[in-house]
N, C-alpha and C positions, 0 to 999 in steps of 0.2 A: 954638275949634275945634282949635286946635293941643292942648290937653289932652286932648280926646277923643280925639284921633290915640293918644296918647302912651298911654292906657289899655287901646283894641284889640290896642294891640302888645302892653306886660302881657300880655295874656291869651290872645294865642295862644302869646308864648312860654312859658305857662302850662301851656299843651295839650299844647305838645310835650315840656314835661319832666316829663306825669304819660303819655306814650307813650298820647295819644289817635286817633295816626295812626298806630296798626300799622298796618293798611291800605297805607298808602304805603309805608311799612317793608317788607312783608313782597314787595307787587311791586318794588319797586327791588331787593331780595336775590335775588329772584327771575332777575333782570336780569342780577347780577352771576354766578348760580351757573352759569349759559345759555349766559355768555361763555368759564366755563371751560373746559379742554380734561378728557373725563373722563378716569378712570384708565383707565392700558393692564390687558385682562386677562391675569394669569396662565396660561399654557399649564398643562394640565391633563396630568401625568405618568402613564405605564401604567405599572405594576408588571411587571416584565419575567415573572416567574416564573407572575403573572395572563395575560398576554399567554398563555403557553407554552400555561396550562392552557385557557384559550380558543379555540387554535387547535387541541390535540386534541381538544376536544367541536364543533369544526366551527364556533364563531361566526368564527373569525376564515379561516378556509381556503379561502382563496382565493388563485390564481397569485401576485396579485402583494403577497401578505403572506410568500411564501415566504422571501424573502430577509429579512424582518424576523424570523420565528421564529427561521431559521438564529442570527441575533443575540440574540437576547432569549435564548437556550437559550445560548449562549457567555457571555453578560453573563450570566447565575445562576450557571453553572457557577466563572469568575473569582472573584463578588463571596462564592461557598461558600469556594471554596478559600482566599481571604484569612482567612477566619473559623477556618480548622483544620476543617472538618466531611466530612463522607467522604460522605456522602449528597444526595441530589437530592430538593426538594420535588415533583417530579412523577414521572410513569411513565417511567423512565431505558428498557426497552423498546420501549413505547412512541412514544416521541421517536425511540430508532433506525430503530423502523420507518417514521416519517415519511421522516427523513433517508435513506431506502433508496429509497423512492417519491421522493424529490424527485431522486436521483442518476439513477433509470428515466428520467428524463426526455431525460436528454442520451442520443443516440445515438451519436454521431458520436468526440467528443472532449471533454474536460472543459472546459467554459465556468466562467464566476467564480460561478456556482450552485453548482457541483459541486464547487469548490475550496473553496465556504466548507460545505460539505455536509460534506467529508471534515478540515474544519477543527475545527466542532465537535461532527462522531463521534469525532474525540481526544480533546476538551475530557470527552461525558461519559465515556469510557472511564474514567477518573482516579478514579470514584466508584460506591460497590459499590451494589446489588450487580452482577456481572457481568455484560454482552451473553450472550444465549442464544447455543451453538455455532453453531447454525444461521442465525442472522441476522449473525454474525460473518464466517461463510462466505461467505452472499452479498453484502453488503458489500465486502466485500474482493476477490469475483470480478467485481463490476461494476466497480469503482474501478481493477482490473485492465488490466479491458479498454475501459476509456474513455482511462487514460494510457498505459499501452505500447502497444496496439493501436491505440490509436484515433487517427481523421485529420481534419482540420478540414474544414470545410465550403467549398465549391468550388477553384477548381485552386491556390491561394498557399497554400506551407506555414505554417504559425502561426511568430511572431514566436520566437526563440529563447529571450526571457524567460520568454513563456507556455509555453513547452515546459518549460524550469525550476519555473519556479513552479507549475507540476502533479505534476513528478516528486519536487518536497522535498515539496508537502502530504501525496502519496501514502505518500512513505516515514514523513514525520509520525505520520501514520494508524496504519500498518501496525506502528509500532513501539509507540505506545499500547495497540494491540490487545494484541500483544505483551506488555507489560507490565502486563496488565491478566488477561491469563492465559501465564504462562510454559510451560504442561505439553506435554510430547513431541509429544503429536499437535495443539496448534493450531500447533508451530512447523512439523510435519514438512506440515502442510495448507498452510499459507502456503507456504512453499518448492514445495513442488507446482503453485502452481498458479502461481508465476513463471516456474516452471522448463517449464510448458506452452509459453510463450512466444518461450522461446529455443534452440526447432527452429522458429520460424516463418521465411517464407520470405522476410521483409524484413529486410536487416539494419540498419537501425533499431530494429527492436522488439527482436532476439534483443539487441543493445546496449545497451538500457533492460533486457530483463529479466536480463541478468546481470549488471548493475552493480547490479539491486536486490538479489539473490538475495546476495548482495555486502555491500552494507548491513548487509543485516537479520542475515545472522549475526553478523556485527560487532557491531552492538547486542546481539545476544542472549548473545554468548560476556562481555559486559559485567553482567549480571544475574546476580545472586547467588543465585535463587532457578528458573535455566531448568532443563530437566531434557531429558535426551536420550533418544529413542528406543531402547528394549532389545527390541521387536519388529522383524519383518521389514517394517514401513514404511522402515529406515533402510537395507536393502540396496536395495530400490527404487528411494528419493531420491537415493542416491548415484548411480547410473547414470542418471539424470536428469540432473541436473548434471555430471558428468562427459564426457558424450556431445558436449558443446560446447569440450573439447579439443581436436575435430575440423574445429573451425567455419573454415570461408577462412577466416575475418578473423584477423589477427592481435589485435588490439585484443582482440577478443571473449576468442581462446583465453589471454592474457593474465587477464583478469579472471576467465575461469574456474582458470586455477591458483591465482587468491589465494580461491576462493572455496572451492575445493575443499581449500586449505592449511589455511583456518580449520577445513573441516568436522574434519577429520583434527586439528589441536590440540584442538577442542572434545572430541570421542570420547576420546582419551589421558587429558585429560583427568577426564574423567566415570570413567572406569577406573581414575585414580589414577595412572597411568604418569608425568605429565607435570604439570610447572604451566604457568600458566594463561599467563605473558611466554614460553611459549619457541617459538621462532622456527619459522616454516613450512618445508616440507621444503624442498628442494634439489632444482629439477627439472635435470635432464638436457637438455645440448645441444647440438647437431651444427653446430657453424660450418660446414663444409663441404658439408653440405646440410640449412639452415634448414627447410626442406619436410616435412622427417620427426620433426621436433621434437613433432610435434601426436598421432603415431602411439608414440614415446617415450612421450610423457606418459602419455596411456593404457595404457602397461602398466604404467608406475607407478604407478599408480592402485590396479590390481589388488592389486601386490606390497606394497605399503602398507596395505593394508586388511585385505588377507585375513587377516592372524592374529588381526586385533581385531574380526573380524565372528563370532557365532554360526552355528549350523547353518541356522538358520531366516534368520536373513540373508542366508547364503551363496548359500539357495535363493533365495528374493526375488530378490538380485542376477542371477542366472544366467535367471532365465524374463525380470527386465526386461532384460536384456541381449540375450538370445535375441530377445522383444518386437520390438527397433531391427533385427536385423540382415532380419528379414522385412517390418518395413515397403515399404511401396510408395512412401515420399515420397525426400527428398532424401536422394541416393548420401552425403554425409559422414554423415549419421544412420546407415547402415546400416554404414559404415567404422568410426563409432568404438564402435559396440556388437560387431561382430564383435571389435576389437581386447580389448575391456572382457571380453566373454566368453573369448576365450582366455587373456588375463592372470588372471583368477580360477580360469582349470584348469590353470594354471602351464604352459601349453604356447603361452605367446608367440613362445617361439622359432622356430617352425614359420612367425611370420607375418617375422618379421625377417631370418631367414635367405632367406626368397624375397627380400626388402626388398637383401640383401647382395649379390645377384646384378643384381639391378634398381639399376642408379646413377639414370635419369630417373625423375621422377615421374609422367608417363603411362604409363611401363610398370609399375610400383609399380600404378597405380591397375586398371589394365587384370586386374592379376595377381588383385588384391583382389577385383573385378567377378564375375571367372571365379568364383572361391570363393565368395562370396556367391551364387550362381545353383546351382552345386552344394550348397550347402544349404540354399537355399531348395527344391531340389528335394529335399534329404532324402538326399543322396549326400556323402561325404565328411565325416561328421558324425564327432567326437569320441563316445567311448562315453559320457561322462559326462553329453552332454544328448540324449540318445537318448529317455529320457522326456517332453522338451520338444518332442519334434518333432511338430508336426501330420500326417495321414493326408494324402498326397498321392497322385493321380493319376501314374503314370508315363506 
């Protein structure tokens, strides 16, 4: 018996080493594979630039893919420019006009949509071919008026960061634009319409827009390729910017003389007169009464200008000057366009000598009032803008 035992065994250890028990082989593997934990999958990457072009054929466009295009369009744009390539694989248009509809959305004040909106409409600025005029325009007029204008939602002012951090993206922006087209009229179009801002009747915003107004020449007198206005846009803009010499705020009329110092080196400048390091005028000032310092300035405004402005300039200046002193809004508006207009017909002294007689500044302002009313009624006019004056009622 014990040999028979000894034989069965032979021969299943037989079996098992000619792998007659796959069978059990293949469930015990089975067993073991069941136990294991499977592989993690691989996250499945989008091509940022497939993304872009997805969300402009509408697959992807939807609210809250917004802020991921914003991205995906800044990540193309980066991982081009590492490459050396000047061009955008999608409709660079196109995308702006997205980035136009997505800024339409904020009403109020720039939220972090709007910030990354105006982030990268710099990004594509940087690669040709160029933003059409017109979509540069309104761009830059909404972006406007969501940062200097614009006010947060219910009665707490925005945090002072977030006030920051909207006024450098904007200036970001504005200066990309800038440098993405240097020529006389998109600078003198910008400047315009900052310059909209600072007759407004907050002075917060007139604050932001002439510290931008500010900036952006700064940058621009830095480009070796900007070009200045030799049309009657640039007697215009001046009296625009100028007109905020006038402004109560000290702060303000401060930033307007550096701003107006640059205008004046840029122009010399551009004339050849002048290079590019030499220093801003030398305003004028009345220690013993700081109050008239603002009515000074503007008529040096005039005196500085007038020989380096054409005819067609001259004019411009004079109708937008004329323009301020008929307005119906705030009396400093119409103070420092009256001054702007008599310094340009070189007959300031008519307003300084009342000024010499008037030591208080409510009698000064009283004296101005009076004159201002006599030409708005078309009485006491200078011959010289007799053609500017509208048909009045007596």
């Amino acid at each position: 018996m014990y040999g028979g035992s000894r034989r069965m065994f032979q021969r299943l250890r037989a079996i098992f080493s000619r792998g007659r028990v796959a069978p059990l082989a293949l469930e015990s593997l089975g067993r073991q594979e069941a136990a294991a934990p499977a592989p993690a999958r691989q996250p499945h990457k989008r091509d940022p630039a497939d993304f872009v072009e997805g969300y402009l054929s509408g697959i992807h466009k939807v609210r809250k893919q917004r802020i991921n295009f914003l991205r995906a369009v800044s990540g193309v744009c980066k991982a081009r420019k590492a490459k050396g390539l000047t061009t955008l694989p999608f409709d660079k248009e196109a995308v702006g006009e997205e980035i136009k509809a997505i800024m339409e959305e904020d009403f109020f004040c720039a939220g972090p949509l709007s910030l990354q909106a105006m982030d990268t409409l710099g990004d594509i600025s940087r690669f040709q071919p160029p933003l059409s005029k017109g979509l540069c325009a309104a761009v830059a007029g909404w972006a406007l008026q969501l940062v200097v204008n614009g006010t947060p939602g219910g009665d707490s002012p925005p945090g002072q960061g977030a006030c920051e951090a909207a006024e450098e993206g904007l200036r970001k922006m504005l200066k990309e634009l800038l440098r993405e087209d240097p020529s006389a009229s998109h600078l003198v179009g910008l400047l315009e319409r900052v310059a909209y801002w600072m007759q407004s009747g907050r002075v917060a915003v007139r604050a932001r827009a002439v510290s931008l107004s500010s900036s952006l020449l700064c940058f621009a007198s830095g480009l070796p390729s900007i070009q200045m206005p030799d049309d009657a846009a640039l007697g215009h803009l001046l009296v625009q910017l100028a007109v905020s010499l006038a402004d109560p705020e000290a702060g303000i009329r401060a930033q307007a003389r550096e701003t107006l110092g640059q205008l004046y080196r840029m122009l010399l400048c551009h004339q050849g007169l002048r290079k590019k390091n030499t220093r801003d005028p030398r305003w004028r000032r009345d220690p013993g009464q700081p109050w008239k310092e603002g009515y000074l300035h503007l008529v040096q405004v005039g005196e500085m200008f007038r020989e380096h402005l054409t005819t067609e300039q001259t004019q411009a200046f004079l109708e937008a000057a004329w323009d301020h002193v008929l307005r119906l809004g705030q009396e400093w508006v119409r103070e420092g366009g009256l001054f702007l207009l008599y310094s340009l017909l070189g007959r300031s002294q008519e307003l300084l000598e009342e000024e010499e007689v008037s030591t208080q500044e409510d009698d000064v302002k009283q004296n101005l009032s009076a004159l201002l009313y006599q030409l708005w009624r078309g009485r006491e006019v200078p011959p010289e803008v007799q053609a500017l004056l509208p048909k009045t009622d007596e």
